[in-house]
KEVO-858942 format. One record per residue (C-alpha): x, y, z; residue in three letters; residue number from 1. Coordinates in nm, 3 decimals, padded with zeros to 5 digits. Layout:
{u X v Y w Z resn Ala resi NUM} $
...
***
This chain:
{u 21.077 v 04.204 w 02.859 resn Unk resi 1} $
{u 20.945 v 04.343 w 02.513 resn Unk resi 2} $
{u 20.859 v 03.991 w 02.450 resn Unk resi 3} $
{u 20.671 v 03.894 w 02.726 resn Unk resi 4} $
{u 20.373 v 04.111 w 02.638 resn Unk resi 5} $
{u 20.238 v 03.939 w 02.355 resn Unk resi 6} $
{u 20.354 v 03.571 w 02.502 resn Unk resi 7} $
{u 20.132 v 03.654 w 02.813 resn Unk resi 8} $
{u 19.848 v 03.782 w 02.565 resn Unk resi 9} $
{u 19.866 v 03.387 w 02.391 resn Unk resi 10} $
{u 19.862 v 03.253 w 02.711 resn Unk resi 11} $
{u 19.541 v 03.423 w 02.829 resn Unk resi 12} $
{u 19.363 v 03.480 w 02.507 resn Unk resi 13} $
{u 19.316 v 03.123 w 02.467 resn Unk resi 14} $
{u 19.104 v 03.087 w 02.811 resn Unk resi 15} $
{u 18.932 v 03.391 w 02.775 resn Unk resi 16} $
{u 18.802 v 03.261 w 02.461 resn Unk resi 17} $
{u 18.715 v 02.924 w 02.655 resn Unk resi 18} $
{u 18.567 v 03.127 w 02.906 resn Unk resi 19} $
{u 18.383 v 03.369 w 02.678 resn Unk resi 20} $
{u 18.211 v 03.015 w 02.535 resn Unk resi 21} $
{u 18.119 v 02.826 w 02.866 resn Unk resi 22} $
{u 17.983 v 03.200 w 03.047 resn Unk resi 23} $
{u 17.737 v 03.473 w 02.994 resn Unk resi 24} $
{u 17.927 v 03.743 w 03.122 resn Unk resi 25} $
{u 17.646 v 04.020 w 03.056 resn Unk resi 26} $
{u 17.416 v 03.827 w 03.222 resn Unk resi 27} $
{u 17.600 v 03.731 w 03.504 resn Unk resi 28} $
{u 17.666 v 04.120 w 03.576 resn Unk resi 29} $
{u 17.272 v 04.195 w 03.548 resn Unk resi 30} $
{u 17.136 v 03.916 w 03.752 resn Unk resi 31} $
{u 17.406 v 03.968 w 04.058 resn Unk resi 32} $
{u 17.330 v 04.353 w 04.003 resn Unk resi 33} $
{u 16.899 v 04.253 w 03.981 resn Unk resi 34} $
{u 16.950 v 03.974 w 04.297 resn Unk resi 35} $
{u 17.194 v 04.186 w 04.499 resn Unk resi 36} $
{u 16.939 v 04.408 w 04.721 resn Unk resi 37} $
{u 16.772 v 04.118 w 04.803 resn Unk resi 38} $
{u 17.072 v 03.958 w 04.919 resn Unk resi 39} $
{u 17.154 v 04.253 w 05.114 resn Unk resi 40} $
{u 16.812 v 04.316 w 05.245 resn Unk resi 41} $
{u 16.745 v 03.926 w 05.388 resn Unk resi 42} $
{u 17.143 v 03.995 w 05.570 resn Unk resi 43} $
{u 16.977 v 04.327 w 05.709 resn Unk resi 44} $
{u 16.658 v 04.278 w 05.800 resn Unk resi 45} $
{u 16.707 v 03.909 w 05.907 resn Unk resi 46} $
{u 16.403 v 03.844 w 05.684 resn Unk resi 47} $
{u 16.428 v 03.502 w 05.432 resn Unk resi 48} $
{u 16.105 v 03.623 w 05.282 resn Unk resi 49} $
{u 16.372 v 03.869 w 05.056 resn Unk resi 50} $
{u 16.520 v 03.577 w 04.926 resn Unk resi 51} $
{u 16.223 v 03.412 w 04.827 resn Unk resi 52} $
{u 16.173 v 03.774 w 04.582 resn Unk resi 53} $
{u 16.407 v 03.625 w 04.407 resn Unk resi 54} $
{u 16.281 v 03.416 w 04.205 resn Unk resi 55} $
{u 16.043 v 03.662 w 04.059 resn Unk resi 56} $
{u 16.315 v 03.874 w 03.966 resn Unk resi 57} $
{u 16.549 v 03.568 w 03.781 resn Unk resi 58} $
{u 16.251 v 03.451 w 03.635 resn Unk resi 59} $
{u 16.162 v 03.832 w 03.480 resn Unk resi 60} $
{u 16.528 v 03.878 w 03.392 resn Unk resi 61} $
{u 16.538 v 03.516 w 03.183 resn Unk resi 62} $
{u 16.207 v 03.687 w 02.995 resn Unk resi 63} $
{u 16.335 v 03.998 w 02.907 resn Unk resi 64} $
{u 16.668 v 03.878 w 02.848 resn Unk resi 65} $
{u 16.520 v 03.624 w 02.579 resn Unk resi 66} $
{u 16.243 v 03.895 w 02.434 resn Unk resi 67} $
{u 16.349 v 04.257 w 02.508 resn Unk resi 68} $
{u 16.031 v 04.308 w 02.702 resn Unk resi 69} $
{u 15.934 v 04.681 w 02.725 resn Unk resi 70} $
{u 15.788 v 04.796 w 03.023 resn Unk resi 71} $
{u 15.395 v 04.646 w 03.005 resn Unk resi 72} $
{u 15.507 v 04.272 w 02.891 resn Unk resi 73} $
{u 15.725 v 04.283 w 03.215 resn Unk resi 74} $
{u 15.478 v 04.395 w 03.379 resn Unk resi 75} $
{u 15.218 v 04.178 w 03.287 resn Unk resi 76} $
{u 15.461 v 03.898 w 03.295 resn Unk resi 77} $
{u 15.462 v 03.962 w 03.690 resn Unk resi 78} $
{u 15.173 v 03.989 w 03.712 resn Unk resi 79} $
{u 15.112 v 03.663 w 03.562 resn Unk resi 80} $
{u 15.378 v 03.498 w 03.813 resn Unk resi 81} $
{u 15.198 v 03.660 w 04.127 resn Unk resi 82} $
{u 14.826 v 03.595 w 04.053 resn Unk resi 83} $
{u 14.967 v 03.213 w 03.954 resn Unk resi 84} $
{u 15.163 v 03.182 w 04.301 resn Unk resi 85} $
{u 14.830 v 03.275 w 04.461 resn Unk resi 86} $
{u 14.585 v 03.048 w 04.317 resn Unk resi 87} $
{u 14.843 v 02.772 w 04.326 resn Unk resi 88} $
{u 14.945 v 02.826 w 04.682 resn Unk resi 89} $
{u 14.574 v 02.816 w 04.808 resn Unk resi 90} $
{u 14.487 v 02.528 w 04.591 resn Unk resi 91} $
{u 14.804 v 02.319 w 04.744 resn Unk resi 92} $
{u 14.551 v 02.147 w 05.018 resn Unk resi 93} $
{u 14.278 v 02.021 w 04.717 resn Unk resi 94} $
{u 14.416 v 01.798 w 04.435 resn Unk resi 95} $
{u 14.082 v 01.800 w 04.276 resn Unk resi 96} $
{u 14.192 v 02.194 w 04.223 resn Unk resi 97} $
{u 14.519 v 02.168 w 04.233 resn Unk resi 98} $
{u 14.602 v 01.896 w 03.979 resn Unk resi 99} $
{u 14.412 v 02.052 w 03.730 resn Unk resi 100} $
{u 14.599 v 02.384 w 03.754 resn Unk resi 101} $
{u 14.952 v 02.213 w 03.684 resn Unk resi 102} $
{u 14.826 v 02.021 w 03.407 resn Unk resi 103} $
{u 14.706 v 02.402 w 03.276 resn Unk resi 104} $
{u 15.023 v 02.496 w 03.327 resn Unk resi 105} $
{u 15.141 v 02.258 w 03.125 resn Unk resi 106} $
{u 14.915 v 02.342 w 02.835 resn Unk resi 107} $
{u 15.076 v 02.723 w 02.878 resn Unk resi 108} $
{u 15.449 v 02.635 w 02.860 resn Unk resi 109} $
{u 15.416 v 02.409 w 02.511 resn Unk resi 110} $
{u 15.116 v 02.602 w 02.384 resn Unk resi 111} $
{u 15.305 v 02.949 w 02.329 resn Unk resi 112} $
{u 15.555 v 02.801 w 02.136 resn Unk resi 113} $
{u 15.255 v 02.709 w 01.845 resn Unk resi 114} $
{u 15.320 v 03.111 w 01.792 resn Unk resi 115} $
{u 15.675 v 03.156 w 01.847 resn Unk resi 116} $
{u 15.963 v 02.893 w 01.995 resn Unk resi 117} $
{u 16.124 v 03.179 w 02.145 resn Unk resi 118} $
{u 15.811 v 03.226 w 02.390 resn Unk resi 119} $
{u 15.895 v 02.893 w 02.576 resn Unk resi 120} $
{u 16.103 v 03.083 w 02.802 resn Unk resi 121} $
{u 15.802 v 03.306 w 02.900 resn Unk resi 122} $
{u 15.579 v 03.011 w 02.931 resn Unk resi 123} $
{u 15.902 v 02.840 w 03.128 resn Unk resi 124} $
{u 15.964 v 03.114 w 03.347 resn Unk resi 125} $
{u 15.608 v 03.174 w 03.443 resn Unk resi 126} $
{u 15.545 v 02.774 w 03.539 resn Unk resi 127} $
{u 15.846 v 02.748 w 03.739 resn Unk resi 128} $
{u 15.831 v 03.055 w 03.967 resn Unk resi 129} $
{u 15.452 v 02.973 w 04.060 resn Unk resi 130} $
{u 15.540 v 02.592 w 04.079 resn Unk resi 131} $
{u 15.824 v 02.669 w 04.282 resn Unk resi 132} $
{u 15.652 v 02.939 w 04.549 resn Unk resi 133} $
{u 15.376 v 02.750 w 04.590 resn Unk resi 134} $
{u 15.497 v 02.449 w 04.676 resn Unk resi 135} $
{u 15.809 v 02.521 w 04.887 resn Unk resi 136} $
{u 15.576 v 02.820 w 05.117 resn Unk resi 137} $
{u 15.298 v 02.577 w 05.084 resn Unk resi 138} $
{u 15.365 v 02.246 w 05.208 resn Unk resi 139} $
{u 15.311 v 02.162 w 05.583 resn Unk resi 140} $
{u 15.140 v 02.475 w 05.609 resn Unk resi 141} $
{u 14.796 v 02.413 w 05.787 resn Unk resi 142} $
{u 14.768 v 02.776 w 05.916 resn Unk resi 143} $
{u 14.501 v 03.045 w 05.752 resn Unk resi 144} $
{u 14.674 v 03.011 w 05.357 resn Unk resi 145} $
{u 14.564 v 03.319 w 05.235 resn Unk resi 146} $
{u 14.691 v 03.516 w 05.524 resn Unk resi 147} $
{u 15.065 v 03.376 w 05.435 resn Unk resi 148} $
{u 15.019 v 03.406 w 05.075 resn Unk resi 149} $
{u 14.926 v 03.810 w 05.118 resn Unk resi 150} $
{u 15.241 v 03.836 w 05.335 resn Unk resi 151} $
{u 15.469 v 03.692 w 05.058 resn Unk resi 152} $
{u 15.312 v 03.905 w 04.751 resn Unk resi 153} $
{u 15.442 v 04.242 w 04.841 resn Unk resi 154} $
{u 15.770 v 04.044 w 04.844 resn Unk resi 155} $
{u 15.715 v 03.930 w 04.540 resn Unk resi 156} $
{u 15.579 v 04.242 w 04.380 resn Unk resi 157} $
{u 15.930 v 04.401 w 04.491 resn Unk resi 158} $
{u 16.118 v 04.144 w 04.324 resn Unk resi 159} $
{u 16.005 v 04.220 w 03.931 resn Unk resi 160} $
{u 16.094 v 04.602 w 04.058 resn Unk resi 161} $
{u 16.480 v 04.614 w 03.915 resn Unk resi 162} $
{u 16.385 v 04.436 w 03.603 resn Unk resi 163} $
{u 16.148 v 04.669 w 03.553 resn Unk resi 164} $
{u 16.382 v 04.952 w 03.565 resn Unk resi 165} $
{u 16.618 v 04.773 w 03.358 resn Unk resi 166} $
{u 16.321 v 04.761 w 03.075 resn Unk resi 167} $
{u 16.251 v 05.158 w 03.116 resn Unk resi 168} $
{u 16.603 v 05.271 w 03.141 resn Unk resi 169} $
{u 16.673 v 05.046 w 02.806 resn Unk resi 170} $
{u 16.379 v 05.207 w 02.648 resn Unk resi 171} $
{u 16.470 v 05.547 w 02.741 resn Unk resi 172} $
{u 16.857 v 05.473 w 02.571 resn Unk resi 173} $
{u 16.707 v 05.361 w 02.270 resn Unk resi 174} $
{u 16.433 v 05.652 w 02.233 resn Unk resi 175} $
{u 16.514 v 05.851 w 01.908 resn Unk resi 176} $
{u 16.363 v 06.122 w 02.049 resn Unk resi 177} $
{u 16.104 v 06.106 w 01.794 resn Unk resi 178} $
{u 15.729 v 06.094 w 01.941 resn Unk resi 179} $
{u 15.659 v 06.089 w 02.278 resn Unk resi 180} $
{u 15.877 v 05.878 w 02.511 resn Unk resi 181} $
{u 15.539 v 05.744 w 02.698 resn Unk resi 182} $
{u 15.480 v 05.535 w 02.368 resn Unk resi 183} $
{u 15.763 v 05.406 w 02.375 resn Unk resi 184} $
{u 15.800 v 05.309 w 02.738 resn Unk resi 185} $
{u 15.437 v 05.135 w 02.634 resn Unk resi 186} $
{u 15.566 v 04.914 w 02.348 resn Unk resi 187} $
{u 15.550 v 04.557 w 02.380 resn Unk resi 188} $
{u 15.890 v 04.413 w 02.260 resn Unk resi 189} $
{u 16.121 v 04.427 w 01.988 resn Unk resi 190} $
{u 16.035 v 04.067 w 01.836 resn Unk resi 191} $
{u 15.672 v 04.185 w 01.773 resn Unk resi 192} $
{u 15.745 v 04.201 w 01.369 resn Unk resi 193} $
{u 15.932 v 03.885 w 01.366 resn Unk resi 194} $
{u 15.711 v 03.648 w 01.577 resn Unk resi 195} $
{u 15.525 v 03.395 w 01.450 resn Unk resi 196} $
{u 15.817 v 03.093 w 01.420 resn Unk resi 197} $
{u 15.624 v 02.887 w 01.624 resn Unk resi 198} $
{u 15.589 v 02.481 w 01.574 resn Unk resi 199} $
{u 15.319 v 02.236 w 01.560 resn Unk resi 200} $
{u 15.223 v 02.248 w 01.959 resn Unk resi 201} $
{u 14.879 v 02.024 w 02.011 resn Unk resi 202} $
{u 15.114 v 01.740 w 02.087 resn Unk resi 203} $
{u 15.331 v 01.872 w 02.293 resn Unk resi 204} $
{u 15.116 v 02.055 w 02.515 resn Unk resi 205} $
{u 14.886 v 01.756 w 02.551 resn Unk resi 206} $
{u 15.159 v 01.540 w 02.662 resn Unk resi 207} $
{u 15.285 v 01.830 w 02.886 resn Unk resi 208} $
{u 14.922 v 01.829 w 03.091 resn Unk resi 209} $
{u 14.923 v 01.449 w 03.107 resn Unk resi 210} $
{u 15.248 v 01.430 w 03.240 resn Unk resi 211} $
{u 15.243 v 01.749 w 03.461 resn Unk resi 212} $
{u 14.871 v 01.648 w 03.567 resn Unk resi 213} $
{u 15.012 v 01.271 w 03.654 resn Unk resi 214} $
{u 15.306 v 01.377 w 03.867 resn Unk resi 215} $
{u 15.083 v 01.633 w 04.018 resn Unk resi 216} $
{u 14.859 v 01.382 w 04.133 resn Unk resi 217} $
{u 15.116 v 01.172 w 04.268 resn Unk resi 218} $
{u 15.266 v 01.457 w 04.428 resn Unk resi 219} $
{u 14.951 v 01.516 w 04.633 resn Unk resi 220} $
{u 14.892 v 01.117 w 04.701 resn Unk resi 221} $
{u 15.206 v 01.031 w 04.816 resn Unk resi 222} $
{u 15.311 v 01.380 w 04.959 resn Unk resi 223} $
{u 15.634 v 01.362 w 04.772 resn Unk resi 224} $
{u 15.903 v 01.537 w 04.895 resn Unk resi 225} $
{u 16.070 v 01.796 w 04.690 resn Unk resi 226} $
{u 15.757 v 01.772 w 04.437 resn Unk resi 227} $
{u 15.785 v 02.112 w 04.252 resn Unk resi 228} $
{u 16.114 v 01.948 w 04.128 resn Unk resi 229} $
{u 15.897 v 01.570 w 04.021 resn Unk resi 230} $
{u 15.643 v 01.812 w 03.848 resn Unk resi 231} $
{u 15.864 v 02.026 w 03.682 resn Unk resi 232} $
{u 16.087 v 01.748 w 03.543 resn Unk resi 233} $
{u 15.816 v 01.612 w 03.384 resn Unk resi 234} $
{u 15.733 v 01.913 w 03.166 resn Unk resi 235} $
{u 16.094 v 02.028 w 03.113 resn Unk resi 236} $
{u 16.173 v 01.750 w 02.894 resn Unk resi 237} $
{u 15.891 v 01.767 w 02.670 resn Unk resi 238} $
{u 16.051 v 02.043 w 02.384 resn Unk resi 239} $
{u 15.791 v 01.972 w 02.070 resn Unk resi 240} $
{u 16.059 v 01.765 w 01.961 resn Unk resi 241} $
{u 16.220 v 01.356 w 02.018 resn Unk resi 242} $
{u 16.534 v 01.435 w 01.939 resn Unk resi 243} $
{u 16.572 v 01.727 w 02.158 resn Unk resi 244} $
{u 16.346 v 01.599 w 02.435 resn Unk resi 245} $
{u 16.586 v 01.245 w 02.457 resn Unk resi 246} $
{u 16.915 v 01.526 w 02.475 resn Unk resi 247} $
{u 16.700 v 01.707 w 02.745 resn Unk resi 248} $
{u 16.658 v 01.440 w 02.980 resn Unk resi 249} $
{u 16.991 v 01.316 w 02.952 resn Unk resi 250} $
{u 17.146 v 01.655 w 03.032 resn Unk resi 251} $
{u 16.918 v 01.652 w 03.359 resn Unk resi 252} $
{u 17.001 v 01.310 w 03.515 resn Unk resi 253} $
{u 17.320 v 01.394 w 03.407 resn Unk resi 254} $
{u 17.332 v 01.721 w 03.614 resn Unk resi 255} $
{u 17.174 v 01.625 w 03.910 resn Unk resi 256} $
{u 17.422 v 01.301 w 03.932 resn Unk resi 257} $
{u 17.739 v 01.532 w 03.922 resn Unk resi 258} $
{u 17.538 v 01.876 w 04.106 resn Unk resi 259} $
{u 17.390 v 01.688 w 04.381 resn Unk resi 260} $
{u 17.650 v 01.489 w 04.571 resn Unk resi 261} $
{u 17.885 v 01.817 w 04.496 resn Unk resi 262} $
{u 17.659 v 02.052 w 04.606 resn Unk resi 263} $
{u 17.622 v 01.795 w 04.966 resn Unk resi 264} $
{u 18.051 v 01.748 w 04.971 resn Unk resi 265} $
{u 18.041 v 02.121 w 04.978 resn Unk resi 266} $
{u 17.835 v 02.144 w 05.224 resn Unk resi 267} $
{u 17.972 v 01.892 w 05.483 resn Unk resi 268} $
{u 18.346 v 02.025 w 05.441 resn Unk resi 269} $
{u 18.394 v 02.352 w 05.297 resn Unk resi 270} $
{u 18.128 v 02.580 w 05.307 resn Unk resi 271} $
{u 18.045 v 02.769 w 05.703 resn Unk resi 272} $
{u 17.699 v 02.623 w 05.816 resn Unk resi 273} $
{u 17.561 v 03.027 w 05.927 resn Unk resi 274} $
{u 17.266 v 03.227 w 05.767 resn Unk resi 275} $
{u 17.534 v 03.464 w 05.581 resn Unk resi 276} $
{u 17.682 v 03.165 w 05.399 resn Unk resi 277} $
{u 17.248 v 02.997 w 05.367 resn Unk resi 278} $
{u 17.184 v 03.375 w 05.144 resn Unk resi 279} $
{u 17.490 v 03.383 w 04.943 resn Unk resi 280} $
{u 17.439 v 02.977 w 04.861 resn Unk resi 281} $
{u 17.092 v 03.101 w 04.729 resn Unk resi 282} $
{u 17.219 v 03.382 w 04.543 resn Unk resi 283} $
{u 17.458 v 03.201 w 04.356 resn Unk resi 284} $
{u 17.252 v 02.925 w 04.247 resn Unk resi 285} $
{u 17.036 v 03.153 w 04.075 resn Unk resi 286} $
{u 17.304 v 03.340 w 03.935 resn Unk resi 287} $
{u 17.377 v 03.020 w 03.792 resn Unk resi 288} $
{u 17.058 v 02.969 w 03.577 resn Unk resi 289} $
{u 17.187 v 03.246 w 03.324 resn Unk resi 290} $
{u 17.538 v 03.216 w 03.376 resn Unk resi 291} $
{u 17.631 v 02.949 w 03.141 resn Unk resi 292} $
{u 17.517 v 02.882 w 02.758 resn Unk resi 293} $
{u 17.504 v 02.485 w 02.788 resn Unk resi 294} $
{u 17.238 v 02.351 w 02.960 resn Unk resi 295} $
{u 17.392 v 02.022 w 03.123 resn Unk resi 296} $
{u 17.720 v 02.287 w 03.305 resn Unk resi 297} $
{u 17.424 v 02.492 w 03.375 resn Unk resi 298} $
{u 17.178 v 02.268 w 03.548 resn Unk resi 299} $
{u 17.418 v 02.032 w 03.710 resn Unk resi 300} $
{u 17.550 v 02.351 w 03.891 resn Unk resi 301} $
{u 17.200 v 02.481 w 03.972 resn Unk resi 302} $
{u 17.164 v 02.105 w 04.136 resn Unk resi 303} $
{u 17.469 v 02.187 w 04.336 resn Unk resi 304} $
{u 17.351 v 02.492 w 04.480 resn Unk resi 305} $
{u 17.057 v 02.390 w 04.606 resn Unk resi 306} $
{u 17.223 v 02.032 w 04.765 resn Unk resi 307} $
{u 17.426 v 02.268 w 04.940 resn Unk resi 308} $
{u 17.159 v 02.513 w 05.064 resn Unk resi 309} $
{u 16.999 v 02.167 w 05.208 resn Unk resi 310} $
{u 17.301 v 02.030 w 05.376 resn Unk resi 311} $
{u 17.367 v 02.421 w 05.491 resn Unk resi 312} $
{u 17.034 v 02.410 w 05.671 resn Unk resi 313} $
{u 17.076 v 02.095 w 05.829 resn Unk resi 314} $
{u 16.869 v 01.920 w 05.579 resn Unk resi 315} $
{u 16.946 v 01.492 w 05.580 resn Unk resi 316} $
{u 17.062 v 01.300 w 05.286 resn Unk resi 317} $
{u 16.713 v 01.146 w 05.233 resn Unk resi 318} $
{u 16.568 v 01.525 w 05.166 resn Unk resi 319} $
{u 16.871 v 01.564 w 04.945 resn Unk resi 320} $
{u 16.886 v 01.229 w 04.761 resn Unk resi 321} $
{u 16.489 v 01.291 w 04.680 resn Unk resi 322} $
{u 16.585 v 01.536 w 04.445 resn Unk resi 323} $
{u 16.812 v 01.297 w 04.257 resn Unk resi 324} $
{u 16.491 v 01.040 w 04.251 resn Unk resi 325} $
{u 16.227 v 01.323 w 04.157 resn Unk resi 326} $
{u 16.446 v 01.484 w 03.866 resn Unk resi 327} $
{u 16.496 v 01.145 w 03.706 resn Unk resi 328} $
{u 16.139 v 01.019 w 03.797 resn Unk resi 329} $
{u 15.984 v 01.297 w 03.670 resn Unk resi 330} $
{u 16.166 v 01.336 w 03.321 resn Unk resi 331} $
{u 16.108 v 00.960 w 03.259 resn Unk resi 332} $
{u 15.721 v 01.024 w 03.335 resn Unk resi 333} $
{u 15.728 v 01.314 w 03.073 resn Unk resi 334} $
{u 15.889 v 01.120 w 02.802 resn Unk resi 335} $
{u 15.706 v 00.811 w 02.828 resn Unk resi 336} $
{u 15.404 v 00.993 w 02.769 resn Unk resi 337} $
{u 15.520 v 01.196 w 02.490 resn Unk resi 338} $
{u 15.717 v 00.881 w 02.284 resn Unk resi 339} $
{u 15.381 v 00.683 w 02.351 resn Unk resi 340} $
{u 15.120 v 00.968 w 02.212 resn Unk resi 341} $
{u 15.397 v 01.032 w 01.892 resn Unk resi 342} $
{u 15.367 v 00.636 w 01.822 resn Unk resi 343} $
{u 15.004 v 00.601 w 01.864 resn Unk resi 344} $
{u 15.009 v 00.930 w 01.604 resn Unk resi 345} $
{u 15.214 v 00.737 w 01.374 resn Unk resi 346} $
{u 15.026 v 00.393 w 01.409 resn Unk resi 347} $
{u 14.708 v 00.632 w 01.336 resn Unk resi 348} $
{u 14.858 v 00.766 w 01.049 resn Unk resi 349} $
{u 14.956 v 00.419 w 00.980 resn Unk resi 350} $
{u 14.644 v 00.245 w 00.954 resn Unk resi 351} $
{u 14.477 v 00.534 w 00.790 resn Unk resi 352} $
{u 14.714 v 00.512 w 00.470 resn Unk resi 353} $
{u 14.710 v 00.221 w 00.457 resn Unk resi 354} $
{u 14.317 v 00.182 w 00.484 resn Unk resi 355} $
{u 14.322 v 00.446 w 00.224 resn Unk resi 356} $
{u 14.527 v 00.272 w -00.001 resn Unk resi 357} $
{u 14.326 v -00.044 w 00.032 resn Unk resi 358} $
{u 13.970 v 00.159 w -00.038 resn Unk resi 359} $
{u 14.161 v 00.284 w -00.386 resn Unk resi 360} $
{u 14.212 v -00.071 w -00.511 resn Unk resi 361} $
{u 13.888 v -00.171 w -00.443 resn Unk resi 362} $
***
């Protein structure tokens, strides 16, 4: 019996390790503890528009997670999310408006990292939340816009609340008691000294608002289903960098070829078709988003969760195969365009030299 203590402790250790390497255990914890009012609130209230919070408040955890944002970059990061929502939402019905605004967005996401890499994930997490809202509450909708869209802020506005407290009650902990705590509450972040490890973004962002602006316009052509997920593809494989923007793509076709047709066998035979089973599908998928440290595990379960939130609402296997299309669609869009503006650079750089070189021998 003395034994079996430390054989059980080999046995286990092991996995926990495993586990410890595949999941972000913190994280987990503070996005079920951020997401779980909502949860609770759409189950009370009978109201979906507390689920759609939600995405404010993943998207404001990723951000503060990634920067340690005190109290006024979280709240300007909101801010930032709901005043993007808005003008996105109304400019849904006019491509001449609303093509134009992606493509900015586009320009935003690859353009902060020329100061600092580790601001893509505020540039990330601001496009996707307003891509996101506007399009799912936006399309079909014929209706007064603006009325809808001032029903769904105050949702929104709620969402950023808990990560907001999270930000003040860290600040508070880490107050040395030394000036007044206001100030400290008002500082930005902790990385404010170190920023500044940014990379060479021109390129990047310019093939971001091409590709972004393309699928965009395509999106509001065609009327393609699912589009937030054609025109977000298309931006989230362009990284600043080939080799990482090939291993990007790869992990996303990758992911949604395992996530989707699991997420649509769930679905059909395991998971109760009631609203109960719709909310906890959603909660879980964004739990999801932080929960794991590789990207491919990470997405292909994110793809999952939402096939099954489809299939859960009755959705068909058209709706649920167009993700499949748009994901891989849209990422080949975005790295077309950025391959073909890096070889026109180098043939550029190309013909100058050797131009140059020529004019010297002269």
């Amino acid at each position: 019996m003395i034994e079996e203590g430390p054989a059980v402790r080999q046995l286990i250790q092991p996995q926990v390790v495993r586990l410890g390497r595949m999941f972000r255990g913190t994280s987990i914890l503070a996005a079920v503890l951020c997401l779980l009012p909502f949860f609770l609130l759409a189950e009370w209230r009978h109201d979906d528009n507390w689920q759609k919070a939600t995405v404010v408040t993943i998207s404001a955890l990723i951000v503060y997670r990634e920067t340690r944002s005190g109290p006024p970059l979280v709240l300007l990061h909101g801010a930032a999310m709901v005043l993007g929502f808005l003008a996105l939402f109304l400019a849904v019905p006019h491509p001449w408006l609303f093509v134009p605004m992606c493509a900015s967005l586009g320009v935003f996401l690859l353009g902060l990292t020329g100061w600092d890499r580790r601001l893509r994930s505020f540039g990330t997490w601001t496009f996707i939340p307003i891509l996101y809202s506007a399009i799912e509450n936006g399309e079909g909708w014929r209706g007064d816009r603006l009325t809808i869209a001032a029903q769904l802020v105050p949702y929104l506005l709620w969402g950023l609340l808990p990560v907001l407290l999270i930000s003040l009650l860290h600040r508070y902990a880490t107050w040395s008691r030394e000036g007044a705590l206001w100030r400290h509450w008002l500082r930005w972040h902790h990385l404010e000294r170190r920023l500044g490890d940014g990379i060479d973004a021109w390129m990047p962002a310019l093939a971001a608002a091409l590709a972004v602006g393309l699928c965009a316009w395509l999106f509001e052509r065609h009327a393609i289903p699912e589009g937030q997920w054609f025109i977000w593809s298309a931006a989230s494989v362009i990284t600043g960098e080939l080799n990482s923007t090939s291993k990007k793509i790869r992990d996303r076709v990758f992911g949604a070829l395992i996530g989707v047709p699991s997420g649509i066998a769930l679905g059909l035979f395991l998971v109760p078709h009631s609203d109960f089973w719709i909310n906890l599908a959603g909660l879980l998928t964004l739990v999801t988003i932080v929960a794991f440290r590789e990207y491919r595990p990470a997405f292909a379960a994110r793809c999952a969760g939402h096939a099954l939130i489809i299939t859960l609402l009755g959705g068909s296997l058209l709706q649920e195969g167009s993700r499949l299309i748009n994901v891989v669609a849209g990422g080949m869009i975005g790295i077309a365009i950025f391959y073909a503006m890096h070889l026109a650079a180098r043939r550029r750089q190309s013909t100058i030299k050797y131009t140059g070189s020529a004019s010297s021998l002269r």
